[in-house]
C-alpha positions as CSV (number, residue, x, y, z in Angstrom):
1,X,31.3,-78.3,-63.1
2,X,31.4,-75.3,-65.9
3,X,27.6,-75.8,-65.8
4,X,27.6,-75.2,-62.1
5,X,29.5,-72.3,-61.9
6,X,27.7,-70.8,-65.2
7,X,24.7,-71.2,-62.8
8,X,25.9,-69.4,-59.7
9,X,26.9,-66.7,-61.9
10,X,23.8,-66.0,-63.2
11,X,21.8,-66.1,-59.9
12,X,24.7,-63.6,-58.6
13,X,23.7,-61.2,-61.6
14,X,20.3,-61.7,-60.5
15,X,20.1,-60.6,-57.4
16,X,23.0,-57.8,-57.7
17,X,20.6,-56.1,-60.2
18,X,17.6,-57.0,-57.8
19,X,19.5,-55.0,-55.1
20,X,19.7,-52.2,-57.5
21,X,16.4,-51.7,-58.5
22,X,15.0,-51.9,-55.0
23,X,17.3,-48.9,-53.9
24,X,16.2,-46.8,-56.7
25,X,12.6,-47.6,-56.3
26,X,13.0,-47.1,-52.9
27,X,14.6,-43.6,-53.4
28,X,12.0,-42.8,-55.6
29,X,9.8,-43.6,-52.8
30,X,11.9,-41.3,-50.6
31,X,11.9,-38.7,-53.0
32,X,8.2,-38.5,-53.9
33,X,7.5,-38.7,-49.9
34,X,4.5,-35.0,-48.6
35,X,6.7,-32.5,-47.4
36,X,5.7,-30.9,-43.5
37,X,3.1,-28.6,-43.2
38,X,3.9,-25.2,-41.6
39,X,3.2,-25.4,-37.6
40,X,-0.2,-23.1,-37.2
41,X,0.4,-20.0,-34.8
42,X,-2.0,-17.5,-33.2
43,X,-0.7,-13.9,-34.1
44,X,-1.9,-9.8,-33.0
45,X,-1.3,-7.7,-35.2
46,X,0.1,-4.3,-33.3
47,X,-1.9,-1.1,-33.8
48,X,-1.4,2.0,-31.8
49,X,-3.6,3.4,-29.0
50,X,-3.8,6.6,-26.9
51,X,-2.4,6.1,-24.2
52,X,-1.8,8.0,-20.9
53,X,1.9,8.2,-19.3
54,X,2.2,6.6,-16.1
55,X,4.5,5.3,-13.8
56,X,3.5,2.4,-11.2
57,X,5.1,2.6,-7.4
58,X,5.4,-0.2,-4.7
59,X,3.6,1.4,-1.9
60,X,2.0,0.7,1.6
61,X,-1.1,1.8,2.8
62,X,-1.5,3.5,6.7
63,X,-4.3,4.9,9.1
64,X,-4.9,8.5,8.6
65,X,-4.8,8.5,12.5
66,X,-3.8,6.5,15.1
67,X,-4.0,7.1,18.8
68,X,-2.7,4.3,21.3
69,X,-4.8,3.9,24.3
70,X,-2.3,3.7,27.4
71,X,-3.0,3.9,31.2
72,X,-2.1,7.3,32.9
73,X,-2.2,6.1,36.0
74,X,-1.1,2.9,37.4
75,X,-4.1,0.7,38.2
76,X,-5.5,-2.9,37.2
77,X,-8.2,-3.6,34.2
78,X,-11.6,-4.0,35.4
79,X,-13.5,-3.8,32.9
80,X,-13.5,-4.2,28.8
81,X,-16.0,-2.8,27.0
82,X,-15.5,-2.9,23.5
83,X,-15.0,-5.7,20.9
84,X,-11.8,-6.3,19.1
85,X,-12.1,-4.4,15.6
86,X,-15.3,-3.4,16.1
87,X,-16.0,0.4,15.3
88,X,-16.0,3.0,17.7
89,X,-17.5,6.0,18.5
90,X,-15.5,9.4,19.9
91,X,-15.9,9.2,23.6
92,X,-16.8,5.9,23.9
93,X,-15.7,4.1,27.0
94,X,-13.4,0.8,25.8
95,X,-12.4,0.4,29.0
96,X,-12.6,0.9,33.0
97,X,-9.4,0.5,35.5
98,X,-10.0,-0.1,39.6
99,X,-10.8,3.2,40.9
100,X,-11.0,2.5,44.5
101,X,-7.6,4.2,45.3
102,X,-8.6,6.8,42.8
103,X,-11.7,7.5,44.7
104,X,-10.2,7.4,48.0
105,X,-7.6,9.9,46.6
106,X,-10.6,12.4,45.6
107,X,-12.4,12.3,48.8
108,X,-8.4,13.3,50.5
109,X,-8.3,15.9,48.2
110,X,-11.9,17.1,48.9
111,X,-11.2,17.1,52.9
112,X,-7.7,19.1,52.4
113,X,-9.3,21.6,50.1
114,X,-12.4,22.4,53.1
115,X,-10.1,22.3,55.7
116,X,-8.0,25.0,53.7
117,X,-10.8,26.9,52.4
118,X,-11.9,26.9,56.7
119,X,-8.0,27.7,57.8
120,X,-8.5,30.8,55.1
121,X,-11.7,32.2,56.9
122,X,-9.9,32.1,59.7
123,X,-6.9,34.1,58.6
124,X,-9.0,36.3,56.8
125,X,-11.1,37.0,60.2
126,X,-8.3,37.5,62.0
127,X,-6.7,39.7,60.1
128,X,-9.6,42.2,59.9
129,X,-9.6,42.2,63.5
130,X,-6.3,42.9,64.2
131,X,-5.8,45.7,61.5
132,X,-9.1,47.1,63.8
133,X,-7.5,47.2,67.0
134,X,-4.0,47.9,65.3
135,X,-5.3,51.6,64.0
136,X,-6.4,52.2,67.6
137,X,-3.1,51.0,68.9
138,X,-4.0,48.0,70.8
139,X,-1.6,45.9,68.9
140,X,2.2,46.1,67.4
141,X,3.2,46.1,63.8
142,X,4.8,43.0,64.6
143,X,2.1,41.1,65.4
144,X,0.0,42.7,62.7
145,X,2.6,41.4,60.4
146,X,2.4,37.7,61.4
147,X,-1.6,38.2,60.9
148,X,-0.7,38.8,57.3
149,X,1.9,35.7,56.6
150,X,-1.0,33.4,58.1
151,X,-3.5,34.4,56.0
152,X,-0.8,34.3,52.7
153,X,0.2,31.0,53.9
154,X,-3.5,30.4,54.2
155,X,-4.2,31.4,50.6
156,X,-1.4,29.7,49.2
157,X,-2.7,25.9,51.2
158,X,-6.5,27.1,49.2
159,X,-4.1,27.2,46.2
160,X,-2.5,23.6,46.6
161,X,-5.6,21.9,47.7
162,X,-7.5,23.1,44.8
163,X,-4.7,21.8,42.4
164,X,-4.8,18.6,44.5
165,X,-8.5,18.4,44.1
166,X,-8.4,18.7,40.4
167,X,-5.4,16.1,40.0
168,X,-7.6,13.9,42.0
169,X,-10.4,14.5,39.8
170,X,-8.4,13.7,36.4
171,X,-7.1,10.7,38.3
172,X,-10.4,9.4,38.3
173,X,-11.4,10.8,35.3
174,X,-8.3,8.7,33.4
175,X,-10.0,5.2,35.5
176,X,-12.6,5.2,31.8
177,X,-10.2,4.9,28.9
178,X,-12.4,6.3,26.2
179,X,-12.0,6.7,22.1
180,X,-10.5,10.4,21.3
181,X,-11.9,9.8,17.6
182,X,-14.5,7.6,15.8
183,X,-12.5,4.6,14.0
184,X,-11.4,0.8,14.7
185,X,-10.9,-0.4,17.7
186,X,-7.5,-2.9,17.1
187,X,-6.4,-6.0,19.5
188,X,-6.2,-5.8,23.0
189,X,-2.9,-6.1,24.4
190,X,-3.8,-6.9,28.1
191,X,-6.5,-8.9,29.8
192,X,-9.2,-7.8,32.6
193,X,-6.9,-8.6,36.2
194,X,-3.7,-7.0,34.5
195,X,-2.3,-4.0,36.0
196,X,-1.3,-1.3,33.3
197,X,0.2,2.1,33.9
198,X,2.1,4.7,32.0
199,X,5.3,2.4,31.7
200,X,3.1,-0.4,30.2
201,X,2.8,0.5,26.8
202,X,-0.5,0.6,24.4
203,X,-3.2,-1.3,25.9
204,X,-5.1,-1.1,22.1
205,X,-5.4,1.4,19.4
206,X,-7.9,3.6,17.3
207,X,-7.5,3.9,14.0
208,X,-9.0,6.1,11.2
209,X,-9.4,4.2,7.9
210,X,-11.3,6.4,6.0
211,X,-9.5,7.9,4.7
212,X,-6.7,6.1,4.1
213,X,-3.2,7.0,3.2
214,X,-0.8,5.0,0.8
215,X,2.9,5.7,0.4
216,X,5.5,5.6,-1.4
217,X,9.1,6.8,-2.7
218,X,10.2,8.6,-5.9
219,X,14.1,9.0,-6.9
220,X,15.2,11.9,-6.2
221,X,15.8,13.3,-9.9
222,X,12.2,13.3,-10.2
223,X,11.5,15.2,-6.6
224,X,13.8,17.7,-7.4
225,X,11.8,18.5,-11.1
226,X,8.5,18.3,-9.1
227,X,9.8,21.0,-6.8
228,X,11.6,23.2,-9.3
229,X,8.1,23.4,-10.8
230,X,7.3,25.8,-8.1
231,X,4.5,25.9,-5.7
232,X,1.5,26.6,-7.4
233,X,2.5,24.4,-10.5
234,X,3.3,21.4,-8.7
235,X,-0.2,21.5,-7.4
236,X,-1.5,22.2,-10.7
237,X,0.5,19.0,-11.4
238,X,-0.9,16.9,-8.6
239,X,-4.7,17.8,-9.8
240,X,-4.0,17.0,-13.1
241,X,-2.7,13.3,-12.0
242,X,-5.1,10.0,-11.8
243,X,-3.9,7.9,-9.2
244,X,-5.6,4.3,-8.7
245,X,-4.2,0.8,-6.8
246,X,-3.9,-2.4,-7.5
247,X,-4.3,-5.3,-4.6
248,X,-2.5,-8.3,-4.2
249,X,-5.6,-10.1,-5.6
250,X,-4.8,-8.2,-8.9
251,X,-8.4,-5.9,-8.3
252,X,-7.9,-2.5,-9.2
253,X,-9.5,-0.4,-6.0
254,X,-12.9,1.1,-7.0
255,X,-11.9,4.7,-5.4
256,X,-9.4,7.1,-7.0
257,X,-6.8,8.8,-4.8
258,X,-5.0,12.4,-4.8
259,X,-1.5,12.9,-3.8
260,X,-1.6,14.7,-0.3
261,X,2.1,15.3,1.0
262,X,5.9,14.9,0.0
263,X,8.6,14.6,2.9
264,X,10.8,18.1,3.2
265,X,13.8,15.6,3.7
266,X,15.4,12.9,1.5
267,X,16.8,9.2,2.9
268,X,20.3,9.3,2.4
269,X,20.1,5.7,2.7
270,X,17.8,5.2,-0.2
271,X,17.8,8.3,-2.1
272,X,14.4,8.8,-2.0
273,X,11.8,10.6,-0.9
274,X,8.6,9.9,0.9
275,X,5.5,10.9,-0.8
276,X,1.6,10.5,0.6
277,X,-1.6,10.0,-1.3
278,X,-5.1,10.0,-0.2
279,X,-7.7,7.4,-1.0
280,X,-11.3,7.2,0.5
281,X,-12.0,3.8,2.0
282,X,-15.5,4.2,2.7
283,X,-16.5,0.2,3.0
284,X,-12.9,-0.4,5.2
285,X,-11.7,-2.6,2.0
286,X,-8.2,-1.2,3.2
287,X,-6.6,-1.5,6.1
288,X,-3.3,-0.1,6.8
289,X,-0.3,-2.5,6.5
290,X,-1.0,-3.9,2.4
291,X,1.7,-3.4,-0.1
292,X,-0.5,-2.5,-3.2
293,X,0.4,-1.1,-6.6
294,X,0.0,2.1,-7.5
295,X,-0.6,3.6,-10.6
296,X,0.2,7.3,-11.5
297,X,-1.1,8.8,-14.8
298,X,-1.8,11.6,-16.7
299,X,-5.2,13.2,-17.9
300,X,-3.7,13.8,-21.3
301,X,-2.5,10.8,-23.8
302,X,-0.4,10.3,-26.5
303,X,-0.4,7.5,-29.7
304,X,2.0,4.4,-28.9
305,X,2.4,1.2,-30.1
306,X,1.0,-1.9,-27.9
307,X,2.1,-5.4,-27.6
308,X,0.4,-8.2,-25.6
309,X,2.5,-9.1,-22.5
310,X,2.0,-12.8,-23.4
311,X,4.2,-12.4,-26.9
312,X,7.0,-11.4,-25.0
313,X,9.6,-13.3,-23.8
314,X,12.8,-12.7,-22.1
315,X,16.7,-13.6,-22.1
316,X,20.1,-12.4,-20.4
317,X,20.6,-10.2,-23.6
318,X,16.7,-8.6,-23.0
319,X,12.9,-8.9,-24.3
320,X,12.5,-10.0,-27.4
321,X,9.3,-11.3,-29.4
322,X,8.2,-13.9,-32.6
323,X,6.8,-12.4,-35.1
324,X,5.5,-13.4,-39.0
325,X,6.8,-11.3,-42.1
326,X,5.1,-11.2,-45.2
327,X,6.7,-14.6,-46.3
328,X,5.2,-16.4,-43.1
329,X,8.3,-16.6,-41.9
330,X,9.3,-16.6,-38.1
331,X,11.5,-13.8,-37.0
332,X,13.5,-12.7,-33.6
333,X,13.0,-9.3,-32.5
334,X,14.4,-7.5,-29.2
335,X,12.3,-4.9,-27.9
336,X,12.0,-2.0,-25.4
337,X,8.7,-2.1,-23.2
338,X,7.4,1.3,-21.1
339,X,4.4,1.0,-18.8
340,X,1.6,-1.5,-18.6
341,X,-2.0,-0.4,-19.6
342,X,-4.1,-3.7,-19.0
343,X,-3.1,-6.8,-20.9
344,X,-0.4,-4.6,-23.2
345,X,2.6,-3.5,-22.5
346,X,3.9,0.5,-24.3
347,X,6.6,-0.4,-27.0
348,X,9.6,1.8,-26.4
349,X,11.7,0.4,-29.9
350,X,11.8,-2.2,-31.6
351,X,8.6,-2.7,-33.0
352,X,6.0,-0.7,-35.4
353,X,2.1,-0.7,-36.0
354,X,1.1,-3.6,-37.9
355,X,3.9,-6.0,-37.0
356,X,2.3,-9.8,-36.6
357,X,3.5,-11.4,-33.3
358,X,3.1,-14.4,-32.2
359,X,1.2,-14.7,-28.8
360,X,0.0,-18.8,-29.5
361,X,2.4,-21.7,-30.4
362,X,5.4,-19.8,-29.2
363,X,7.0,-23.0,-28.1
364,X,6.7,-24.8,-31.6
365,X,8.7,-22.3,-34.1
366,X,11.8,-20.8,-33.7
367,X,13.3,-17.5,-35.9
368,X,13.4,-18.7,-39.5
369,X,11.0,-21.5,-40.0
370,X,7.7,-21.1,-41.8
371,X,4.5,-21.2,-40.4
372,X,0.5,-20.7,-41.0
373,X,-0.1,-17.7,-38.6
374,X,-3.7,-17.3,-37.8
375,X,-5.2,-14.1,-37.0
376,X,-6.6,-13.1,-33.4
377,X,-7.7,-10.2,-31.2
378,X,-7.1,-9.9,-27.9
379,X,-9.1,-8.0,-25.2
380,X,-6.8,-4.8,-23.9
381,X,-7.8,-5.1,-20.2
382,X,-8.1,-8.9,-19.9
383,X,-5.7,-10.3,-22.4
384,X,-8.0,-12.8,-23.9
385,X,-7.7,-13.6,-27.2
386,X,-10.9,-14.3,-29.8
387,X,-11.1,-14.9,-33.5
388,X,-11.7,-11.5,-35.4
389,X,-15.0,-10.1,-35.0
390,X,-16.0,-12.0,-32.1
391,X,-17.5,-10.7,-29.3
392,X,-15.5,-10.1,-25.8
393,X,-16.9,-12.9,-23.4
């Protein structure tokens, strides 16, 4: 029995120091286990550029003219003879109303206006003969005077029958509606059959696209410095200004513009007032109606700092980017951004020529780890990024 427990004894010591050996080997293990290896990021590093001050607007682009075509007298459509946004010509006929009452109105007027022209000879005649016989005595004053008020009466029926005559005339005249300009013809509005008149509204529209007008609003801080400038200056001003849009496709238009005209008013809704600029639109890639983006700059630059839109992200408390020290370690920076020029955005503060951030792997690293940053440039206009020395695709 002593032998027994002697044994179970021993085979307890056993294992107990088997236990203890295998957790130190296996903390050995543990201990001896390949650290991780720094997450790889793509980095820019900052450098500073000329660059022009400008200012971007939300604006709308407008016909330099419009006229509406609309009946002037009340007929039905009988003909259309043009094609819906088609170019026109100035005094092309786009369309022809019933002229049969207008025609019938004209030969009236013709027949009033001979008849009165005919009751005027007569008058006329008669009053040379009776001023005759009325200086030999053969008839009264009286009756010399009624002689007179026919042949005023006469003269003043030539009068209204002439007007009629000419009214007539316009009246058929307004049957052909034609094009008071050369432009685009826009949508037609009522069908041949349909009776139009003054009270009808617009039957279509010409419009002039070339050129074409884009507007827009500035505060009214920066109206008031415009105008304080004086006359001559804030033209001086307005020449020295490059002004080019942006479409909704993200194109920049291939034609420059020139500011043209500022409201003499302010909205007191808004705050704001109206300003116009002038682009040519010589193959009709505008037409009025498109919110583009327009972009206000200056001949003259100055040296700022740039950083690639794509490094920046944003919070509630503002921008900020990731950028690597000189350790190659991750750190949080809130920044201040001005206007866009391309791909970059202008630093206001916060950052400094040379700073590292990171525009690749941005989701991997947070502020304080380490990390293997690898160098890249990145096209200005485009954004894309390419190893150093490589060419721009």
């Amino acid at each position: 029995m002593q032998l027994l427990e002697m044994f179970y004894k021993e085979r307890l010591r056993a294992l107990g120091w088997s236990l203890v050996l295998s957790l130190l080997v296996g903390c050995s293990e543990s201990a001896e286990s390949p650290s991780p290896q720094p997450v790889a990021v793509s980095v820019v590093e900052l450098k500073t550029s000329e660059v022009r001050p400008s200012r971007e607007f939300v604006a709308r682009t407008s016909a330099s003219a419009r006229a509406d075509i609309t009946a002037r007298i009340e007929a039905e459509i009988r003909e259309v003879l043009f094609r819906e946004g088609a170019r026109v010509e100035q005094g092309q006929v786009l369309l022809r109303l019933e002229d049969t009452r207008a025609n019938a109105d004209l030969q009236q007027a013709e027949a009033e206006l001979a008849a009165a022209r005919a009751e005027l000879d007569s008058a006329r005649r008669n009053l040379d003969r009776g001023e005759d016989v009325a200086g030999k005595g053969f008839l009264s004053a009286a009756d010399l005077d009624k002689l007179k008020d026919r042949f005023s009466a006469a003269q003043s029926r030539l009068q209204t029958a002439e007007a009629a005559l000419q009214k007539a005339r316009t009246n058929l005249e307004y049957a052909e509606l034609k094009a008071p300009f050369n432009g685009w013809v826009g949508r037609l509005n009522y069908d041949v059959g349909a009776v139009v008149g003054p009270a009808t509204g617009p039957i279509t529209s010409v419009l002039v696209t070339d050129p074409m007008y884009v507007e827009f609003q500035v505060n009214e801080a920066e109206f008031i410095a415009f105008r304080r400038a004086g006359a001559e200056s804030a033209q001086a001003v307005a020449k020295s200004l490059d002004l080019s849009l942006t479409l909704s496709d993200g194109e920049v238009y291939a034609q420059p513009g020139t500011l043209d005209f500022a409201d003499v008013q302010t909205d007191a809704s808004t705050g704001t007032v109206a300003i116009r600029a002038v682009f040519p639109n010589p193959d009709a890639v505008l037409v009025p109606g498109l919110y583009v983006t327009l972009k206000v700059s200056g001949h003259t630059g100055e040296a700022r700092v740039l950083v690639p839109q794509v490094a920046i992200q944003e919070t509630i408390e503002g921008k900020f980017v990731l950028l690597v020290d000189d350790q190659n370690q991750v750190a949080q920076r809130f920044i201040k951004t001005g206007a866009r020029d391309g791909a970059l955005l202008v630093v206001e503060s916060g950052l400094e020529a040379g700073d590292q951030v990171i525009v690749e792997g941005l989701q991997k690293v947070r502020a304080g780890v380490a990390v293997n940053p690898v160098r890249k440039d990145i096209d200005p206009d485009t954004g894309v990024l390419s190893q150093p020395g490589e060419a721009q695709p």
